[in-house]
C-alpha positions in Angstrom: -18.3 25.2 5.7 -16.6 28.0 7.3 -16.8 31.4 6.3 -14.0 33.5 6.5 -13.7 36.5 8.7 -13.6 39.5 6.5 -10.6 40.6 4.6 -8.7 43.4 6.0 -7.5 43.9 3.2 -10.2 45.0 1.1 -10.8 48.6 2.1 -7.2 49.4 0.4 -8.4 48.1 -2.8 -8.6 50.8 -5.1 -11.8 50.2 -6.6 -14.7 51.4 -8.0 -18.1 51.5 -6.3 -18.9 48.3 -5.4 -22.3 46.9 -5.6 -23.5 46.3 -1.8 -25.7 43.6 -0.2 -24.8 40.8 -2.7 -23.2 38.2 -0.1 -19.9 39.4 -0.6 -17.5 37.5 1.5 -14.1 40.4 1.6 -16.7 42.8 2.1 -18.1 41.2 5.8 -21.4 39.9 4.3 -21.2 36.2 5.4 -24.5 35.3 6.1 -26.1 33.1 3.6 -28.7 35.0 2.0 -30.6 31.9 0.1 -31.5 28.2 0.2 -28.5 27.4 -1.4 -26.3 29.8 0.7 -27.2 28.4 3.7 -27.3 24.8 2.6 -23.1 25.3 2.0 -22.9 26.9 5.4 -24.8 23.9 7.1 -22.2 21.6 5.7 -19.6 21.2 3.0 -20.8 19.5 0.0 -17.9 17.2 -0.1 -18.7 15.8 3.4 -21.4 14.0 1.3 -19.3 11.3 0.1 -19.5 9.1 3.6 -23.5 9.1 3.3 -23.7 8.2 -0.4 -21.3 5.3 0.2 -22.5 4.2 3.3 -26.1 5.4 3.8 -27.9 5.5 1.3 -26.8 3.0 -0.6 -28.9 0.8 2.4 -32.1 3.1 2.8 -32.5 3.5 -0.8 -33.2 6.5 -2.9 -36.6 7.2 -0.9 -34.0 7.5 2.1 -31.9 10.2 0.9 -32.0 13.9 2.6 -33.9 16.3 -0.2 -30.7 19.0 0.2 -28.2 16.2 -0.2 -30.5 15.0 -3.0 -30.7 18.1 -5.2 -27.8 20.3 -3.5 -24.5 17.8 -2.0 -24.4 15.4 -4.4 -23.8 17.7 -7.2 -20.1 18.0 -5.5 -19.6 14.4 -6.2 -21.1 14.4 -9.9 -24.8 13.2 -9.2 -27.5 14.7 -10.5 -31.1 13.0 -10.5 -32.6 12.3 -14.0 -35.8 14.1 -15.3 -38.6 11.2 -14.7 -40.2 9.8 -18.0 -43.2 11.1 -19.7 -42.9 15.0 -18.2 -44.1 17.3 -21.0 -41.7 20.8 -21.8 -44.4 22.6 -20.8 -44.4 21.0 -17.4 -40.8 21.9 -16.6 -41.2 25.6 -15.1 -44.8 24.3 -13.3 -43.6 21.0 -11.2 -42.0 21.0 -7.7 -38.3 19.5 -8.2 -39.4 16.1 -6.6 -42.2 15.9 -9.0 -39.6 16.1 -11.7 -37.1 13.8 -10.0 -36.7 10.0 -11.2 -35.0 7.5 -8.9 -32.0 7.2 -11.8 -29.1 9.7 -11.8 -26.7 11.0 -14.5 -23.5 10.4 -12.9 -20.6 12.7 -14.5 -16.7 11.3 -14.6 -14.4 13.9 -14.8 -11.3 13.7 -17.2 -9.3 16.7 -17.1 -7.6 17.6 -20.1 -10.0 15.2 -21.5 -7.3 11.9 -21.1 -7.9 8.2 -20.9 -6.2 5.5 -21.1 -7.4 2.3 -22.8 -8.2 0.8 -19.8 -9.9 3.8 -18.3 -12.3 3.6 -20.8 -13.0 0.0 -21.0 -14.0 1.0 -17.1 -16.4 3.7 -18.1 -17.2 1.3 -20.6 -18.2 -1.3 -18.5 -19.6 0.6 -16.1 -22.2 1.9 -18.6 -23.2 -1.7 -19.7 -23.3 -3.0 -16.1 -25.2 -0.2 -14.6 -26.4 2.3 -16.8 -28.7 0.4 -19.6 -25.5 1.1 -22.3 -25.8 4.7 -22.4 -23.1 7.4 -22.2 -22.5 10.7 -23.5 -19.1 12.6 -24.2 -20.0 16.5 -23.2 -18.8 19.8 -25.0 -16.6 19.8 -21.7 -14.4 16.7 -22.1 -16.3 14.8 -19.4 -18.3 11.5 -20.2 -21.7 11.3 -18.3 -23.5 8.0 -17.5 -27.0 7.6 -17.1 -29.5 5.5 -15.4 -27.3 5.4 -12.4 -29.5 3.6 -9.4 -27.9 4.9 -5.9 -27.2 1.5 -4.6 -24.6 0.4 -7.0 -22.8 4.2 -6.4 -20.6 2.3 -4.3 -19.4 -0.2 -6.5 -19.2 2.7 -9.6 -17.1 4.8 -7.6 -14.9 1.9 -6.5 -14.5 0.9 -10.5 -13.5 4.6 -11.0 -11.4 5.5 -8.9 -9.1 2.2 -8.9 -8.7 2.8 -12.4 -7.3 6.3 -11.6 -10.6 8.5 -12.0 -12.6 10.4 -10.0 -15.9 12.2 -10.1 -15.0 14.7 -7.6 -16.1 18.7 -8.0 -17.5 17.3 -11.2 -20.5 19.5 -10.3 -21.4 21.7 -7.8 -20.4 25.3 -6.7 -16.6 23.8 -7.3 -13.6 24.5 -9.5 -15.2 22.4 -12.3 -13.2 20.3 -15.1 -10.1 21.9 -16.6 -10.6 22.0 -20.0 -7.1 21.3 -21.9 -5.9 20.1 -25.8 -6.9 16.7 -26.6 -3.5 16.9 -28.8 -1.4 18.3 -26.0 2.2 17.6 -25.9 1.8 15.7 -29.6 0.4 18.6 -32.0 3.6 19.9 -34.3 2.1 23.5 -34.0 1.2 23.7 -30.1 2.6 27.0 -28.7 3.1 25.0 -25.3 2.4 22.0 -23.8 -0.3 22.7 -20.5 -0.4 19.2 -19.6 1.8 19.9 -16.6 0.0 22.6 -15.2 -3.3 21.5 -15.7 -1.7 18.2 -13.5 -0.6 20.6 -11.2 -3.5 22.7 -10.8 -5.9 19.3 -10.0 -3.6 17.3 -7.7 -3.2 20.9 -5.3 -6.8 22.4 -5.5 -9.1 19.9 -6.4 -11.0 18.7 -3.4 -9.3 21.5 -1.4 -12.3 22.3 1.3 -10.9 26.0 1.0 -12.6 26.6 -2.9 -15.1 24.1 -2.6 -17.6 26.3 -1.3 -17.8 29.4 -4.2 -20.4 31.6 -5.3 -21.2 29.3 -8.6 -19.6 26.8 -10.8 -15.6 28.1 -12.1 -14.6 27.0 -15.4 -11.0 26.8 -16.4 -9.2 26.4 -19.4 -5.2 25.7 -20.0 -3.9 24.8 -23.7 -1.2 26.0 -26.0 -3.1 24.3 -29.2 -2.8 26.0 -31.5 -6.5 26.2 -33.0 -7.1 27.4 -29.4 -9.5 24.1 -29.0 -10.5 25.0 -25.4 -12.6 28.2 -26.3 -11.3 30.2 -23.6 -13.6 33.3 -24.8 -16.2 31.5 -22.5 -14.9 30.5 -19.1 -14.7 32.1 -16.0 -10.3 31.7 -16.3 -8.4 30.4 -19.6 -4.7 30.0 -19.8 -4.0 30.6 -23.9 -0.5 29.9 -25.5 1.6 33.1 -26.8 5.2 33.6 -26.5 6.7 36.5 -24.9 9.6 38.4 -27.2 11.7 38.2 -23.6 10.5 35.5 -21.4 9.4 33.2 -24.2 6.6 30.5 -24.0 3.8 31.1 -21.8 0.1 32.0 -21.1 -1.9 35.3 -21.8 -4.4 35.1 -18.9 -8.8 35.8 -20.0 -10.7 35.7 -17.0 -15.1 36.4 -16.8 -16.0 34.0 -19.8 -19.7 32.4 -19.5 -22.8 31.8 -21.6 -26.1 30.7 -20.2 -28.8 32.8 -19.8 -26.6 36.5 -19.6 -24.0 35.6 -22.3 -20.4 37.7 -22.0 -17.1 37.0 -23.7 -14.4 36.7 -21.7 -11.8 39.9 -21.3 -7.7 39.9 -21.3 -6.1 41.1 -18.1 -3.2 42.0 -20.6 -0.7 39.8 -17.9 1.7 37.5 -19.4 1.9 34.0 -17.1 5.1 31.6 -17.0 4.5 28.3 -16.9 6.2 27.7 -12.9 3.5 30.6 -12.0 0.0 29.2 -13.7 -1.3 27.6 -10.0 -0.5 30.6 -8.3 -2.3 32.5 -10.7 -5.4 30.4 -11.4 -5.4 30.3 -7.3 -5.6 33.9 -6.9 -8.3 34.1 -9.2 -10.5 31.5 -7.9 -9.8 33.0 -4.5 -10.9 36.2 -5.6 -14.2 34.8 -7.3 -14.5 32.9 -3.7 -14.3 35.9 -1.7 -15.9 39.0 -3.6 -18.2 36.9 -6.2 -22.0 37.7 -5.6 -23.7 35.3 -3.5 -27.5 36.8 -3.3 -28.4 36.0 -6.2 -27.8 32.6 -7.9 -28.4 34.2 -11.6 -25.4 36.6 -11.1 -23.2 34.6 -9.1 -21.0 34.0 -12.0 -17.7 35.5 -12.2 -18.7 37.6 -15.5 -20.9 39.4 -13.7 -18.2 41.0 -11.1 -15.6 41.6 -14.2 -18.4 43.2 -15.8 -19.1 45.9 -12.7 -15.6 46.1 -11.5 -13.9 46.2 -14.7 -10.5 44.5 -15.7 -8.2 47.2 -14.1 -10.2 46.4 -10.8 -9.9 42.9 -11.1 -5.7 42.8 -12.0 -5.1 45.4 -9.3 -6.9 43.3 -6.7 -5.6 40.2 -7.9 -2.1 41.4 -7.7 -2.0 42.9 -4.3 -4.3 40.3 -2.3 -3.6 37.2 -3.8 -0.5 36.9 -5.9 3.3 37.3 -4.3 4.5 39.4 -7.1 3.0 41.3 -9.9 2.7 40.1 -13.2 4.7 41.2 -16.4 2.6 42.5 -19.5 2.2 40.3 -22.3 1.3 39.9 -25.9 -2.7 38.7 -27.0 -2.7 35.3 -28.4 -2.3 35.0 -32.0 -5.4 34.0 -34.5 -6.0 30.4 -34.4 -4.7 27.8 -36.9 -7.8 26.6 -37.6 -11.4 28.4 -36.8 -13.3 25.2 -36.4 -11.3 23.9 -33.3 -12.3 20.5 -33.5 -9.7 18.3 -34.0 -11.3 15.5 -36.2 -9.8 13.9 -38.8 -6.6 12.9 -39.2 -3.5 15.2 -38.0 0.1 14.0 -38.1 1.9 14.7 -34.5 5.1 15.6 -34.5 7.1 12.0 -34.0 5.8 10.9 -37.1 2.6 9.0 -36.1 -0.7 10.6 -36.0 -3.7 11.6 -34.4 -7.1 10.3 -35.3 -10.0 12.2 -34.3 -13.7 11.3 -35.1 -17.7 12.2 -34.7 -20.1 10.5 -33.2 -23.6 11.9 -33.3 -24.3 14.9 -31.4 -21.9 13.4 -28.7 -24.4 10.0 -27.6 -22.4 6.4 -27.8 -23.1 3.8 -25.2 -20.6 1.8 -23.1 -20.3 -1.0 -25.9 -19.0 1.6 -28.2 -16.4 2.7 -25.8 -15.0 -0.2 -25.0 -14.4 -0.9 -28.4 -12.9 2.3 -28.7 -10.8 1.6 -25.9 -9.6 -2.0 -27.9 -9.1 0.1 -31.4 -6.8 2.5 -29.4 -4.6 -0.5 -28.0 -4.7 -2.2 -31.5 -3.6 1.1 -34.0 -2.0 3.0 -31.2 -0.7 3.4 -27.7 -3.8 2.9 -25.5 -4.6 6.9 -25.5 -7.5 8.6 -25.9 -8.8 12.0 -25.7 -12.0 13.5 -25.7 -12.4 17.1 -27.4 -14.8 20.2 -26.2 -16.7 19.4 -29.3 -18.5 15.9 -27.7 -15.6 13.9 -30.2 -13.3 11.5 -29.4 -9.4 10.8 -30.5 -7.0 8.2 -30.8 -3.2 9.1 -30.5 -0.1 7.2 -31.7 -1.5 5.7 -35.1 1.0 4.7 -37.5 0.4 5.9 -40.7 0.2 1.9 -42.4 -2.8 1.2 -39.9 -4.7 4.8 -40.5 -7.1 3.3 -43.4 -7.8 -0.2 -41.2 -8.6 2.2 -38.1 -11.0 4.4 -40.6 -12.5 1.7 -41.6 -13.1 -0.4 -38.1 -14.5 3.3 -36.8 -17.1 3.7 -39.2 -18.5 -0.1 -38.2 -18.8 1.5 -34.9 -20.9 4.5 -36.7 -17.5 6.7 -35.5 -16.4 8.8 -38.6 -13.2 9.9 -39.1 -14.3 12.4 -42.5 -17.9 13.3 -41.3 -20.2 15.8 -43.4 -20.6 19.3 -42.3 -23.4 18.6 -40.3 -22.4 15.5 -38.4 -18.7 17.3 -37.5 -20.3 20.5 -36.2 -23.6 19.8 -34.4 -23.5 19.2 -30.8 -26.5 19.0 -28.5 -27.2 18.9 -25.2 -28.9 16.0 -22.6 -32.0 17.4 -23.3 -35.3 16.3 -21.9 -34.3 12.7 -22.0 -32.9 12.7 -19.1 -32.2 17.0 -18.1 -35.0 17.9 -15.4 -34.7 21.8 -17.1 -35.5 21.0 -20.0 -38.1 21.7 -22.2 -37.6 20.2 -25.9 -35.4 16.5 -27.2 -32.2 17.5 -28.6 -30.1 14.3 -29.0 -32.8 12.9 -31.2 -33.3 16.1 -33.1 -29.7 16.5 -33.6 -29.6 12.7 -35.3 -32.5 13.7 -37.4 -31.5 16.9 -38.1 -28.0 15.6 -39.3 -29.3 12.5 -41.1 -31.9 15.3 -43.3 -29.3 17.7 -44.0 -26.7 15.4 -45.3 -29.4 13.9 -47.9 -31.3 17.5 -48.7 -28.0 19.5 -48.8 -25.3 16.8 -49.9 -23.0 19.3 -51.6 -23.2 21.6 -48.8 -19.5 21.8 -47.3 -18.8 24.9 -46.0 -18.0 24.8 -41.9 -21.6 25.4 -40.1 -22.0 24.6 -36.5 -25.6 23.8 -35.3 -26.0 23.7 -31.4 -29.3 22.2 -30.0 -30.0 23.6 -26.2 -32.9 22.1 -24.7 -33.3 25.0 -22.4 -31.8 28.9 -22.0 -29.1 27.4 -19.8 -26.6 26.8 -22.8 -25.2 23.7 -22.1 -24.3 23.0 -25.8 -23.2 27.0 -26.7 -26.1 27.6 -28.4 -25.1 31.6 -28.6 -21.6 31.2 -30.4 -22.9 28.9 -33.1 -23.4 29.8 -36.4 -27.2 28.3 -35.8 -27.7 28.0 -32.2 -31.1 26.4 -31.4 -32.2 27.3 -27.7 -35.5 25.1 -26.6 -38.6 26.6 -26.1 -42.1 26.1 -26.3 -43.3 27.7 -29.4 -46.8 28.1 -31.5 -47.5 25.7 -34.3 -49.8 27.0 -37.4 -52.8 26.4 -35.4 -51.6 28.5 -32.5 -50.7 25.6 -30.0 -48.2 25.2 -28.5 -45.7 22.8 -29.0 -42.0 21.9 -28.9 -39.4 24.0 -31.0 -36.5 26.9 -30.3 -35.3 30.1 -30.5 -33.5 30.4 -33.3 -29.6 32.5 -32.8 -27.9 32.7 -35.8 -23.9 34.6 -36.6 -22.3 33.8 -33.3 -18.9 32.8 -33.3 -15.8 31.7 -31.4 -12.0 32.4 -32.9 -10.8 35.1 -35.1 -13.8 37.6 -34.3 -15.4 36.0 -31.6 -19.2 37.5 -31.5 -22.2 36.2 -29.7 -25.1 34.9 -32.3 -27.7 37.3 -33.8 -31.4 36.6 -31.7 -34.6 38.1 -33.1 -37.6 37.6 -30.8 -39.6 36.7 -33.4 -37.4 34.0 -34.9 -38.8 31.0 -33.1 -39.3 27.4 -35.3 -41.0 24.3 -34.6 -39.1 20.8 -33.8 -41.0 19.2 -36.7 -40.2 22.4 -39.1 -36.6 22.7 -37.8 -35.2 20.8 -41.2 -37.0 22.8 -43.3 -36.2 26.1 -42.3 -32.1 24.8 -41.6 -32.6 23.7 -45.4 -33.8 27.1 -46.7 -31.7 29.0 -44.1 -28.2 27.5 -45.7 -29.7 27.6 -49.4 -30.5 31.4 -49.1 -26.8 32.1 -47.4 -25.4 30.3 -50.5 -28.0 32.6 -52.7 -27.2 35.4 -51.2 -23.8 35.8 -49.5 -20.8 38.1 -50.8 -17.7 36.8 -52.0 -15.6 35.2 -49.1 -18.5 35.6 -46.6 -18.9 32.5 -44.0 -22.4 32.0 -42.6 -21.5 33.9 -39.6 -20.7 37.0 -41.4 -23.6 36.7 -43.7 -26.0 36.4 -40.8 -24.5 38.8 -39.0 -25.4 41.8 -41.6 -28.4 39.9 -43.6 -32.2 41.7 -43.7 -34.2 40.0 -41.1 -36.6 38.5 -43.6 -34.0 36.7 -45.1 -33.6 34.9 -42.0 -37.2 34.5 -40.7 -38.3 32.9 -44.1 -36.1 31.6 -46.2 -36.6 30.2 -49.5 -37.2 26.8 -48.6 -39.6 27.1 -45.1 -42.2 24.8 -44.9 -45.4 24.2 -43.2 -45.0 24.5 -39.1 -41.3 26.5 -40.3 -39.9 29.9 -38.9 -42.9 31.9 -37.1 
């Protein structure tokens, strides 16, 4: 890694006071001021790729350099697994290569979330072959394998990328995955088609050695869809779909976005962005992030945290005179979206008369036998493409309306539902302590229980409810914009131990009035009183609710005790 020399042209920014001594590139503070810092600086992590093909691979994972281990190999999608039997309670206490299995979860990157048939009979196979017939579609459009052993990398990779795939800056302090419309170019409502930026945008920049080496992760986002699928209230730069009443279809660029453990919504610059000028722009920004993001410390190295001091008059100034060749017209805010739950299951007619045919697994967990038959169902009914969706679904394109029932039908012998409940459509979860070395609770199996419990308690229930299980603050599955977001924490039982269970957030919401959830310290509940208190949670909303209130808007204004012990709490419940 190179640093560069200090911008020249940062003193002529008019800014506000800027915060001093954070690592700061434009302002002359190269020097790496942590382990992590200075583990870029020693070497890029994309120079990695050589060693894990050709090293390690022949010394084995006992072989493999501890800062390529837990620090390079993210760049390339690799992560070790959490090793079996570690408690929750152990997570904080344990060095990292006491937490470390020999396994890794290997992430594939799909931007725009697109396959092909064939792509996926590769991740497919890959997953039966090599990782004991487990896979997971993420809340980000990426599928992640698991039980990865480092010697058959090699032949993974190879499988990948001939099929037209890649798993690089799938991690890593990298321009991450660009989220985009599973239904782009096909939806009859889309207010542009971002399939060709997003394209654009990854065959220029990714695995360009100039951004690979930022403060933190960047998340991007680029759709027209009309629903506004790709949530871009929570990435570090979204791309949304308006039209301009003079230069007509286009983008209203939101930049700052990010959950975790400091939560902020993303902010308008108010700029209106034509299609021929999206890589420009989403390079300037990125640059910016690159050069005057924070780099002392990792918990504010995030691009929300410099919006949030500089302010978006700061941030359009400076991105307009240092990184952009011209200035960018004003533009119009995005309209509301079509539909709040932003999902895309079900089935949706596109607009050359065949449709699209989305459906739920549970909580986002299939295994490699699943997607291959996916992968044959999609050659059978349609066209051989597939999408995945930032809510850990899938969807077929190009169904003719005379095969929709027989693809229904062949789905749900797969356990893949094309009309879930409420529950199975809108819970997501997260790895969890499975597999997730930060974790502290199960999540994928509390999801599949929770879900299976609520649709036999609660079967009339079917109002739109999302439930997002986190097995640690780190909000991998959104747990602060759901209308229940469960975040994993050690918690006391009635007899005062401690066990596993969450922190309850309940009210937040992404769309129309996009608010982050309600959190009570107090409101913590047990893993084995979770479905009671979910039961008599939703049964006092329906009790108790105003006309034409959701559950967000209920929780959002209801008396405390209404949430902390509702009707229908049971033993080991809401504490």
């Amino acid at each position: 890694m190179t640093s560069p020399a200090p911008n020249p042209r940062a003193a002529r920014s008019n800014a506000p006071s800027r915060p001093k001594g954070q690592g700061q590139w434009a302002l002359g503070y190269t020097e790496p001021l942590n382990a992590n810092e200075r583990m870029k600086k020693d070497q890029n992590g994309l120079d990695v790729r050589d060693r894990i093909l050709n090293l390690y691979p022949q010394t084995g994972f006992d072989g493999i350099d501890p800062q390529d281990l837990r620090g390079r190999f993210r760049w390339w999608g690799l992560y070790t697994q959490r090793r079996p039997g570690i408690s929750g309670g152990r997570t904080a206490v344990l060095e990292p290569e006491e937490l470390d299995d020999r396994y890794f979860m290997q992430r594939i990157r799909l931007d725009g979330g697109r396959l092909t048939s064939d792509q996926l009979r590769v991740i497919g196979d890959i997953s039966t072959r090599y990782g004991r017939d487990v896979a997971d579609v993420t809340d980000r459009q990426n599928i992640q394998l698991h039980w990865i052993r480092i010697e058959d990398v090699p032949a993974i990779w190879g499988a990948l990328e001939a099929a037209g795939m890649t798993v690089e800056e799938s991690c890593g302090d990298t321009p991450r995955v660009i989220l985009g419309c599973p239904l782009a170019g096909v939806d009859e409502d889309e207010v542009i088609d971002a399939t060709g930026v997003i394209d654009e945008v990854v065959e220029r920049f990714v695995g360009d050695r100039s951004l690979s080496n930022l403060p933190r992760k960047f998340k991007s986002a680029m759709s027209g869809c009309a629903d506004q699928c790709t949530l871009h209230e929570i990435n570090d730069i979204a791309f949304v779909g308006v039209v301009h009443p003079e230069l007509g279809a286009g983008y209203d660029l939101w930049v700052g976005g990010g959950l975790s453990t400091n939560p902020k919504l993303g902010v308008r610059l108010g700029t209106f962005v034509t299609p021929d000028r999206v890589a420009e722009v989403w390079h300037g920004v990125i640059q910016l992030f690159r050069d005057y993001g924070y780099r002392r410390m990792r918990t504010r190295a995030r691009l929300k945290f410099l919006v949030a001091d500089m302010g978006v008059e700061w941030v359009r100034s400076t991105l307009e005179k240092e990184y952009l060749a011209s200035p960018l017209p004003d533009g119009p805010p995005p309209p509301p979206p079509r539909n709040e739950g932003r999902d895309h299951i079900g089935i949706h007619r596109q607009r050359d008369g065949r449709f699209a045919v989305g459906f739920a697994p549970r909580a986002g967990r299939v295994s490699g036998t699943i997607l291959t038959a996916v992968a044959n169902l999609a050659d059978r009914f349609g066209q051989g493409r597939i999408r995945a969706t930032t809510m850990q679904k899938l969807v077929i394109l190009d169904v003719p309306e005379s095969d929709l029932d027989a693809l229904e039908a062949e789905l749900a012998e797969l356990d893949l539902v094309v009309k879930p409940s409420v529950f199975r459509r809108s819970t997501m979860a997260c790895t969890g302590i499975e597999f997730c070395k930060l974790a502290i609770v199960e999540t994928k199996g509390n999801a599949r229980d929770l879900i299976l419990e609520l649709e036999r308690r609660l079967p009339d229930f079917d109002e739109p409810i999302g439930i997002n299980i986190n097995g640690c603050p780190n909000a991998c599955a959104r747990f602060q914009v759901a209308d229940i977001g469960l975040k994993g924490s050690l918690v006391p039982d009635d007899n005062g131990e401690m066990v596993e269970g969450f922190q309850v957030h309940l009210g937040g919401h992404l769309g129309t009035r996009s608010r982050l959830g309600r959190k009570s310290r107090g409101l913590k509940v047990t893993a084995d009183g979770l479905v009671d208190y979910v039961v008599g949670l939703l049964e006092t909303y329906q009790a108790n609710r105003a006309e034409g209130d959701t559950f967000a808007d209920w929780a959002e204004h209801a008396d405390e005790a209404l949430l902390t012990a509702p009707s229908h709490g049971g033993s080991g419940g809401a504490t």
